[in-house]
C-alpha positions as CSV (number, residue, x, y, z in Angstrom):
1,X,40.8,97.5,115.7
2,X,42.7,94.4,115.8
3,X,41.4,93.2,112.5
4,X,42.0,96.1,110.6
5,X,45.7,96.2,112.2
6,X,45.6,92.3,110.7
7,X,44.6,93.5,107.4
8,X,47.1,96.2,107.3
9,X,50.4,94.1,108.7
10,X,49.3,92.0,105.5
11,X,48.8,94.2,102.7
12,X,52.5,95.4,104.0
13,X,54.5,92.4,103.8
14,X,52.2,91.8,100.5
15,X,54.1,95.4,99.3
16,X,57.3,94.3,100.5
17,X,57.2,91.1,98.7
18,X,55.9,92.9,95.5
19,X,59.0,95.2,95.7
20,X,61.3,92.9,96.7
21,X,60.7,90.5,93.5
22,X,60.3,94.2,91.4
23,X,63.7,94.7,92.3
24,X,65.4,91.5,91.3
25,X,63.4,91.5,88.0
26,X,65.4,94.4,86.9
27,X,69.0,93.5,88.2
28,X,71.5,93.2,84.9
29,X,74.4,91.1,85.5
30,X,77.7,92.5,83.8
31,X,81.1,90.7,83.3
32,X,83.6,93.5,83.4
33,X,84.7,95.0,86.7
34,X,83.6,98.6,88.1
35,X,86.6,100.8,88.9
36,X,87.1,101.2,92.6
37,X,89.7,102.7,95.0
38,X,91.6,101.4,96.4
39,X,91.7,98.2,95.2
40,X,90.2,95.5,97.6
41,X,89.5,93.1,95.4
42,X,90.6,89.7,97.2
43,X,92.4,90.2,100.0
44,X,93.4,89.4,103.2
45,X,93.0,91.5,106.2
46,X,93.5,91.7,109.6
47,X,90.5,90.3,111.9
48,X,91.1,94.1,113.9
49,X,91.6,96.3,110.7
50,X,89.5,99.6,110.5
51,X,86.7,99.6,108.1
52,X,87.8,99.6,104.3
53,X,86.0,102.2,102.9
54,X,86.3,102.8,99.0
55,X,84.8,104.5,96.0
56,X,84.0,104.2,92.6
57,X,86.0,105.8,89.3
58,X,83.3,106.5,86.9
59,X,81.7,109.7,87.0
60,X,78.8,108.3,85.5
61,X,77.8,105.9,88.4
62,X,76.4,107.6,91.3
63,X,74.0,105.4,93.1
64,X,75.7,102.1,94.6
65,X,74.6,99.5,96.4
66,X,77.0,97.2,98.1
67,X,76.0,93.6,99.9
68,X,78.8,92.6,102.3
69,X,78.1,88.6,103.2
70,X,79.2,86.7,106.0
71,X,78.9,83.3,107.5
72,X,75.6,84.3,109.0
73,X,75.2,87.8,108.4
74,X,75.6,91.0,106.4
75,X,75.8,94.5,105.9
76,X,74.0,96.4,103.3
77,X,74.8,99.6,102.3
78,X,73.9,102.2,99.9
79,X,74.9,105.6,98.6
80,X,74.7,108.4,96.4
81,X,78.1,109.9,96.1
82,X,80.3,106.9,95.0
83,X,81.6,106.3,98.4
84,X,80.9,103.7,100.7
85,X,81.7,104.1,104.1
86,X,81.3,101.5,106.7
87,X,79.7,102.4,110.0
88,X,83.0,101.6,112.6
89,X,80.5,99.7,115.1
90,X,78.8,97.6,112.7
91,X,82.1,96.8,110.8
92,X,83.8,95.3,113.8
93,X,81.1,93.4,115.2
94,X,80.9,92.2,111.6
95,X,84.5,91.5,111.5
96,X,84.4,89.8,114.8
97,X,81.8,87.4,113.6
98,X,83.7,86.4,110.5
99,X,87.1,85.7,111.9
100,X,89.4,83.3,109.8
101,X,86.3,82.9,107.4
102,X,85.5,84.2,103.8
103,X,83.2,87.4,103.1
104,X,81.5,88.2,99.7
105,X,81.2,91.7,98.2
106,X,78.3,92.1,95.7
107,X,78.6,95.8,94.1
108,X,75.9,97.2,92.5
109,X,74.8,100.6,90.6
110,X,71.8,102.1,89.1
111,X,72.0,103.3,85.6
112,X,68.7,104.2,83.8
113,X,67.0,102.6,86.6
114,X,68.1,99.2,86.3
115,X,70.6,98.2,88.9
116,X,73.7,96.5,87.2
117,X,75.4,93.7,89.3
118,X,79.2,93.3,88.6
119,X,81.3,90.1,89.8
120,X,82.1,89.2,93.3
121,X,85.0,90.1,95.0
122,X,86.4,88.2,98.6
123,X,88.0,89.7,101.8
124,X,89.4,86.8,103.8
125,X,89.5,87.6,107.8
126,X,92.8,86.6,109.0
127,X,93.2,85.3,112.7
128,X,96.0,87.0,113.1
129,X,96.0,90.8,114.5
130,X,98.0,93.6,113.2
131,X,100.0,95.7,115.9
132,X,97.0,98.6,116.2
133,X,99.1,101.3,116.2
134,X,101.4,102.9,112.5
135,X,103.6,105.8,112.6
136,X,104.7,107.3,109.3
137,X,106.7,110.2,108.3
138,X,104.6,112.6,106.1
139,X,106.9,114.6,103.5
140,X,106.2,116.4,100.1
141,X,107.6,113.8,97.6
142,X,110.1,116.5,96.2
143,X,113.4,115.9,96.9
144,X,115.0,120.0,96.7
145,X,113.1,121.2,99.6
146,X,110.3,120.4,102.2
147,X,107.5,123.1,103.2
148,X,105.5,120.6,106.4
149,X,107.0,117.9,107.9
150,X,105.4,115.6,110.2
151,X,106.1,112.4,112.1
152,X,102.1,111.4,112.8
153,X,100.5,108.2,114.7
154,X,97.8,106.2,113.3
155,X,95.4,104.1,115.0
156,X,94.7,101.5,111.9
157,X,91.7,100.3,113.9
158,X,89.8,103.4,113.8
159,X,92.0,105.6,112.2
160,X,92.4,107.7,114.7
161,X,95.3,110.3,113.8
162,X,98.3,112.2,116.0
163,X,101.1,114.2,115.4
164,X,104.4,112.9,117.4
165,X,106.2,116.0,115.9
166,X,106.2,119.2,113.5
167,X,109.0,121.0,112.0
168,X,106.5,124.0,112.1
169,X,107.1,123.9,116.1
170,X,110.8,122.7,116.0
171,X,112.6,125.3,113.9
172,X,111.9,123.7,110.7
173,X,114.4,121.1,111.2
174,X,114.2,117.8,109.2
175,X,112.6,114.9,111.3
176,X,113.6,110.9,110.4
177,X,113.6,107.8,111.2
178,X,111.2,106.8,114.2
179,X,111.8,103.1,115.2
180,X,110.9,101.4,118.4
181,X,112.1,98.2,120.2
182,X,110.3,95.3,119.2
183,X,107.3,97.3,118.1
184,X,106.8,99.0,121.9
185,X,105.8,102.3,121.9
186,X,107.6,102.6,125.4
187,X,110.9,102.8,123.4
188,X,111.6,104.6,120.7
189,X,113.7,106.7,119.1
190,X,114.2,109.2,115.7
191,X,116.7,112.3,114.7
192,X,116.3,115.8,114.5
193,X,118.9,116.8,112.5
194,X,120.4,120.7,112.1
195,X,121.5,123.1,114.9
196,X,120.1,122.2,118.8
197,X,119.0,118.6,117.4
198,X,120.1,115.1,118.4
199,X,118.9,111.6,119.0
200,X,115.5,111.9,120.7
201,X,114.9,108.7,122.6
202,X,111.9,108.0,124.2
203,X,111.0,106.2,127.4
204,X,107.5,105.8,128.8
205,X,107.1,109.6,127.7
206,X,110.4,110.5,129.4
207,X,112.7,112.1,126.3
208,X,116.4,112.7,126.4
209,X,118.0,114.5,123.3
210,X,121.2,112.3,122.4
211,X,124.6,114.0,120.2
212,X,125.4,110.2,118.8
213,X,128.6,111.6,117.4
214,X,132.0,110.8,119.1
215,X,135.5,112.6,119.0
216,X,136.9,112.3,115.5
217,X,133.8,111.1,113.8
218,X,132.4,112.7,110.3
219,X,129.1,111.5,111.3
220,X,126.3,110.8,113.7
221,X,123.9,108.4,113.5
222,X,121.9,107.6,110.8
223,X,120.2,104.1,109.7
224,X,119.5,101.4,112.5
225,X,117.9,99.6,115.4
226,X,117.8,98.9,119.5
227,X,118.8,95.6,120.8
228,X,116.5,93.5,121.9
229,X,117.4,94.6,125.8
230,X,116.8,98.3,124.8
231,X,120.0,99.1,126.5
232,X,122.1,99.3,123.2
233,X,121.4,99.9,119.3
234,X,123.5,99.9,116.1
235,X,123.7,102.4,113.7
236,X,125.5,103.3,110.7
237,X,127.5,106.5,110.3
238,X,126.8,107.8,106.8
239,X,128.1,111.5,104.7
240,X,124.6,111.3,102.3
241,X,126.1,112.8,99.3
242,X,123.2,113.9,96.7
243,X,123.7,113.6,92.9
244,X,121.0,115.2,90.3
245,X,120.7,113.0,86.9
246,X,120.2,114.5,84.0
247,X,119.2,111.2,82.0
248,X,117.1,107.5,82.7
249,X,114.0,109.7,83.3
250,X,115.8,109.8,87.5
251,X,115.5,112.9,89.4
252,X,118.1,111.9,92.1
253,X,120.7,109.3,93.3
254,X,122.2,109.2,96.9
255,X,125.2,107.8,97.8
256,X,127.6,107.7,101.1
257,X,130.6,108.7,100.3
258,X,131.9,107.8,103.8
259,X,129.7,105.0,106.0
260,X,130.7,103.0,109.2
261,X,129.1,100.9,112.0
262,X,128.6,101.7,115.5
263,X,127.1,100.5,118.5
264,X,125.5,102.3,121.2
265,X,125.1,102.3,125.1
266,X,122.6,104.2,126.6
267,X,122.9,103.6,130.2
268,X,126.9,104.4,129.6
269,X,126.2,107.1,127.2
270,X,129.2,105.2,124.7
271,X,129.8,104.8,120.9
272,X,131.8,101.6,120.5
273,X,133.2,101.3,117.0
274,X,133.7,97.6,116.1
275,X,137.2,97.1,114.4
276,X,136.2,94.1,112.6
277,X,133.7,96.0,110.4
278,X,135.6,99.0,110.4
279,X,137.2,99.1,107.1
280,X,138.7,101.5,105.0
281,X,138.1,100.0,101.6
282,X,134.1,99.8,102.2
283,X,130.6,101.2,103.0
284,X,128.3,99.9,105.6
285,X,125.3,100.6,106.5
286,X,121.6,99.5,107.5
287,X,122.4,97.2,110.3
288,X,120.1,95.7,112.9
289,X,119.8,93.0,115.7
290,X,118.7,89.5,115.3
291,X,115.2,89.1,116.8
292,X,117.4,87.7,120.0
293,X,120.4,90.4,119.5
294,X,123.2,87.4,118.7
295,X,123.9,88.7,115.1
296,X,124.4,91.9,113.8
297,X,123.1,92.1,110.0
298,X,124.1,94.9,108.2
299,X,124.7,95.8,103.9
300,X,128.4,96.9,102.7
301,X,129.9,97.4,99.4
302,X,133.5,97.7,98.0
303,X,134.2,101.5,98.0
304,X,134.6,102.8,94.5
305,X,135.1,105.6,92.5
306,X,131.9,108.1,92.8
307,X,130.0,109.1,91.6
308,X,131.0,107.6,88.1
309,X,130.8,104.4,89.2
310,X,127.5,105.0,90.4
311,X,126.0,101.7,88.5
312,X,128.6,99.7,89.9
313,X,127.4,100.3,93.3
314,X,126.0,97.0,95.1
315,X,125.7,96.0,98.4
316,X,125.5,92.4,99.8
317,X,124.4,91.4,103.2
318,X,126.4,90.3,105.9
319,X,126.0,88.8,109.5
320,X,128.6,89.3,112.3
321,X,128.1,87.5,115.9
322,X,127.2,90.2,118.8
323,X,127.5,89.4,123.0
324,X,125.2,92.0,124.5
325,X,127.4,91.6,127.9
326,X,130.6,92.7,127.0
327,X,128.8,94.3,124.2
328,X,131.9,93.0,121.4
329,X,131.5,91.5,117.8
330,X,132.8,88.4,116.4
331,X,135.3,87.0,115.1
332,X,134.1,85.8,111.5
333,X,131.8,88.0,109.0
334,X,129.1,85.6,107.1
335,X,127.8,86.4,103.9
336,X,123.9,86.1,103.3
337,X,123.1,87.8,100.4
338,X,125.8,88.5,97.4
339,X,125.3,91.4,95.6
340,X,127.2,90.6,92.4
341,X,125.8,87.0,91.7
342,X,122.4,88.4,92.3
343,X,123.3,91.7,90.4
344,X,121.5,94.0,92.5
345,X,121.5,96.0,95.7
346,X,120.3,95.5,99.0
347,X,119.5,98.2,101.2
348,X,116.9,98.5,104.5
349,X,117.2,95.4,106.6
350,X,114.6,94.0,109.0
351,X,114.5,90.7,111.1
352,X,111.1,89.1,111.8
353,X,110.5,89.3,116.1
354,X,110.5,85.5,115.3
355,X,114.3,85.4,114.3
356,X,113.0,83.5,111.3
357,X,113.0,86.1,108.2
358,X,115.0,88.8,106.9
359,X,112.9,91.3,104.7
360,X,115.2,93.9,102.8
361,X,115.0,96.0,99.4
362,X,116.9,95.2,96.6
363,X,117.0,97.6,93.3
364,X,119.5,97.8,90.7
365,X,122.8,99.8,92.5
366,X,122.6,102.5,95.3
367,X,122.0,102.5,98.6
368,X,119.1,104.9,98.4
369,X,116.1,103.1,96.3
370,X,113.5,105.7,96.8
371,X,114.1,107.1,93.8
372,X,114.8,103.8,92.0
373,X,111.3,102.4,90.4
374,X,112.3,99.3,90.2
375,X,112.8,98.9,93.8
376,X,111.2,95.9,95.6
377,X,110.9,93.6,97.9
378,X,112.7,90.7,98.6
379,X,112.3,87.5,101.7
380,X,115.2,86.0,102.8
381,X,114.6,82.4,105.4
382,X,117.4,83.0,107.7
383,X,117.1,79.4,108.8
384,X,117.0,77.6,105.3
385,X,118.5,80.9,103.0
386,X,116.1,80.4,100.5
387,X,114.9,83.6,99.3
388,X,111.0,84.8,98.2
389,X,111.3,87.5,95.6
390,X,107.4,88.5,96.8
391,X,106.3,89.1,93.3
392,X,102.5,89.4,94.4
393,X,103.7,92.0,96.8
394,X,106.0,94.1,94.3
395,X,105.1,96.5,91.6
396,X,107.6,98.7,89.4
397,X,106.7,102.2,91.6
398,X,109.3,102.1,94.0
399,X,108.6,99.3,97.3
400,X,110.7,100.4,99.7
401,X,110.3,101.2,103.3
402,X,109.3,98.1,105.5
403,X,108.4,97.2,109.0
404,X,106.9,93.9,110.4
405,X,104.2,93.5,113.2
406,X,105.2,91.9,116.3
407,X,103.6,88.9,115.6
408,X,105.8,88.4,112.5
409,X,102.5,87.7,110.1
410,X,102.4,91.0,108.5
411,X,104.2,93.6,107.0
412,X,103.4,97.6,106.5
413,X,105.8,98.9,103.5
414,X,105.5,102.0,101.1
415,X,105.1,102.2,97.7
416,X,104.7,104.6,95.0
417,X,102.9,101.8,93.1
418,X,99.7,104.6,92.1
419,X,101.1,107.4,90.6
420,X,105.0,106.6,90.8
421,X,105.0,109.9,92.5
422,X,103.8,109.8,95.8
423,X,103.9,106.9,98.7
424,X,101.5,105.2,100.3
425,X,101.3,102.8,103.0
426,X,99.9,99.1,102.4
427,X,99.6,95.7,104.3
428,X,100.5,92.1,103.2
429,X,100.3,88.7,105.1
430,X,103.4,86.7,105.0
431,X,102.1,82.7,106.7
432,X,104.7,80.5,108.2
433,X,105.5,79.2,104.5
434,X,106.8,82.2,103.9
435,X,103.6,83.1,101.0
436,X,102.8,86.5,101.1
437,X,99.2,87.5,100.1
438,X,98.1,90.4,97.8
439,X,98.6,94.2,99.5
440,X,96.4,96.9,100.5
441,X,96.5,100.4,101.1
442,X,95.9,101.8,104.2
443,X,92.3,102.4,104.8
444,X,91.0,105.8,105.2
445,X,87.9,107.7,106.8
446,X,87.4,109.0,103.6
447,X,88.4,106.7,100.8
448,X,88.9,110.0,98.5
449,X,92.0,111.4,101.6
450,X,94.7,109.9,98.8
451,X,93.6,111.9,95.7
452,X,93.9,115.5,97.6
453,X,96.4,114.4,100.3
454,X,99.8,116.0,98.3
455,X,102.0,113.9,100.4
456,X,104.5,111.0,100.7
457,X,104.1,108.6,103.3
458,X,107.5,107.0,104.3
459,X,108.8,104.7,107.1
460,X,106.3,103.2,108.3
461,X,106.7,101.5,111.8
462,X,104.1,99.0,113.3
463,X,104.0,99.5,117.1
464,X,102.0,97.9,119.7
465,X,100.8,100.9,121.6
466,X,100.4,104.9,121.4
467,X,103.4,106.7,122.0
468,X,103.9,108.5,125.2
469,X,104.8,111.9,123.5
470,X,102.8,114.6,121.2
471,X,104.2,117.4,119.0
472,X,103.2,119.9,121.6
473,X,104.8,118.0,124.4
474,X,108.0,117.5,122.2
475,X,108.3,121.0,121.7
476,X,108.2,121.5,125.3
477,X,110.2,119.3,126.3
478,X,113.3,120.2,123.9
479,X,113.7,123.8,125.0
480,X,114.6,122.4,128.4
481,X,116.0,119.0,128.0
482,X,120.2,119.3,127.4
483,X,122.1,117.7,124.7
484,X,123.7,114.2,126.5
485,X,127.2,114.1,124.6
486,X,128.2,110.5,124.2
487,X,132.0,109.1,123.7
């Protein structure tokens, strides 16, 4: 019995190695490329990102067999329906074992039963972690009315999805703007604007519904950002003002006609106005804290005739010293960024949790470059001033919305870079030279979720944790919480 098992472990592995040399001999090397989505083609990723599933474009290619190699090991996968999908188990132990090293993807397909080999591709594994957690507002990308909108939670290590809120369940109000304090879920806050809104601030699950607008004010709060003690924020006071065009192939323009800073007290329940920056003559809007809440950054432009002057609408950057105990401005206003020698306008300000960079959007005039396509992104060294247009991270679709992870090595920003239509989320490394690396989409369970999803991601915000709050628990909660009035 044991020599006939002998005989038949042999005449196996002679089999195997028959096959296995069959194979090869009819493998066709090809130069050109095969179409995938999304585009991974060398990258850098994060050593705790969740599996980056993809699939092929041609029609014509069904079979695929794809060889990812590692420092000492692989995985080897093949499929029949264009999409490869990586088991989540196997990919992070994968992942783990590859950390801050280089992995090789071989594609392959069958076509008239030969395989064809096309050229390699890299994923580097970064050492560096993402925050695990994205929230994102989802939105039809029309701009005259919305039918769902949703302020959802993403685990980007599993892709594990929630809804934080749903205008279905709030009265179909409009939902904005969810931002945390240095990326902690713990804290955060976003508006709910229309009748019975307010300022929904979040703290370890415990929500309070904020009116953020004082005596004599034409607006509430808007654009902006807690201070690093989570006891305060800034915000801009903006009247959004839409204008339809009707030429330059531009559906929409938004402009403030009326903008102001103001700062906020939440254990006080106050709205301090700082005179300094309170001016007649100009717009401000978009400020935040430095990383250690000494400066105040913020955008403003010259007030001018609108909205014929539209074009001639360009904001700089400014900084303004801040004392979080008497909670008061400086004296002296510092430009950083001049909006008519670089001809262009800045909008969306973000401070690295290092203190070190200043990441902002720039397009040609506005304040509102959503709708601009030639919006991008630019990096600004708020030690040395020298500025990194990012030109492997822009397109011409639109680069807008922006957020950095707490460990100030990569940023999460939307783009319309696809279609020009709708947004999507992607990644990019910045290093402590300030290079930035080539972005990528956000992965997806199913690689094919961005051809039928009909939706615009926007405003993406990295966070280090879940958020202590569901839509079902916000709805809840807001038929019995009061409105706080603050003065």
């Amino acid at each position: 019995m044991r020599i006939m098992l002998f005989y038949i472990s042999i005449f196996c592995l002679l089999i195997s190695a028959f096959s296995c040399n069959k194979i090869n001999s009819v493998i066709e090397k090809s130069d050109e490329n095969v179409e995938l989505y999304p585009d991974y083609r060398d990258i850098t990723i994060p050593c705790n990102i969740a599996p980056l599933n993809f699939m092929l474009r041609n029609d014509s290619l069904n079979q695929i067999w794809v060889i990812a190699k590692g420092r000492e090991d692989s995985i080897d996968i093949k499929s029949n329906n264009k999409k490869i999908i990586f088991p989540l188990k196997k990919w992070k132990r994968f992942i783990s074992n590859n950390i801050n090293d280089t992995i090789i993807i071989q594609i392959r397909t069958k076509k008239n039963q030969k395989w064809i080999e096309y050229p390699q591709f890299y994923w580097h594994i970064s050492p560096d972690s993402i925050d695990p957690y994205l929230s994102y507002r989802l939105i039809e990308p029309g701009y005259e009315v919305w039918n769902r909108l949703q302020l959802r939670e993403r685990c980007i290590e599993n892709n594990n999805e929630r809804i934080l809120a749903d205008n279905k369940l709030l009265e179909g109000k409009c939902m904005n703007c969810h931002i945390y304090r240095n990326n902690d879920s713990k804290l955060s806050l976003f508006h709910l604007r229309g009748e019975n809104g307010g300022t929904i601030l979040n703290k370890n699950g415990k929500l309070r519904r904020l009116n953020l607008k004082g005596n004599g004010m034409n607006s509430g709060a808007i654009y902006g950002a807690f201070h690093p003690n989570g006891e305060l924020a800034v915000f801009s006071s903006n009247i959004i003002i839409p204008q339809f065009h009707t030429i330059d192939n531009k559906r929409l323009e938004v402009y403030d006609a009326e903008s102001d800073l103001m700062i906020v007290d939440f254990t006080n329940n106050k709205l301090i106005l700082p005179s300094i920056i309170a001016e007649q003559n100009s717009l401000e809007t978009f400020p935040t804290f430095s990383a250690d809440g000494k400066k105040i950054y913020f955008c403003s432009a010259p007030l001018i005739s609108l909205p014929d002057s539209i074009k001639h609408l360009k904001y700089s950057i400014y900084s303004i010293g801040f004392n979080p105990d008497t909670k008061e401005c400086g004296t002296k206003i510092d430009t950083l960024w001049n909006a008519i020698e670089m001809n262009a306008s800045a909008s969306f300000l973000k401070v690295s949790p290092d203190n070190r960079y200043l990441l902002f959007t720039i397009a040609d005039y506005g304040t509102f470059p959503i709708w601009h396509k030639e919006a991008n992104l630019q990096l600004l060294d708020l030690n040395t001033k020298r500025i990194n247009p990012l030109h492997i991270v822009n397109s011409e679709r639109s680069d807008t919305y922006h957020s950095w992870s707490s460990n100030s090595r990569w940023i999460a920003f939307a783009s319309k870079r696809i279609d020009g239509q709708y947004g999507r989320i992607y990644f990019s490394h910045i290093d402590q030279e300030m290079n930035a690396t080539k972005p990528f989409v956000l992965p997806q369970a199913d690689p094919e979720h961005d051809d039928i999803n009909l939706k615009s991601y926007n405003i993406p915000e990295l966070s280090n944790g879940y958020v202590y709050f569901d839509a079902l628990n916000l709805e809840r909660e807001l038929s019995i919480i009061a409105l706080e009035s603050f003065n």
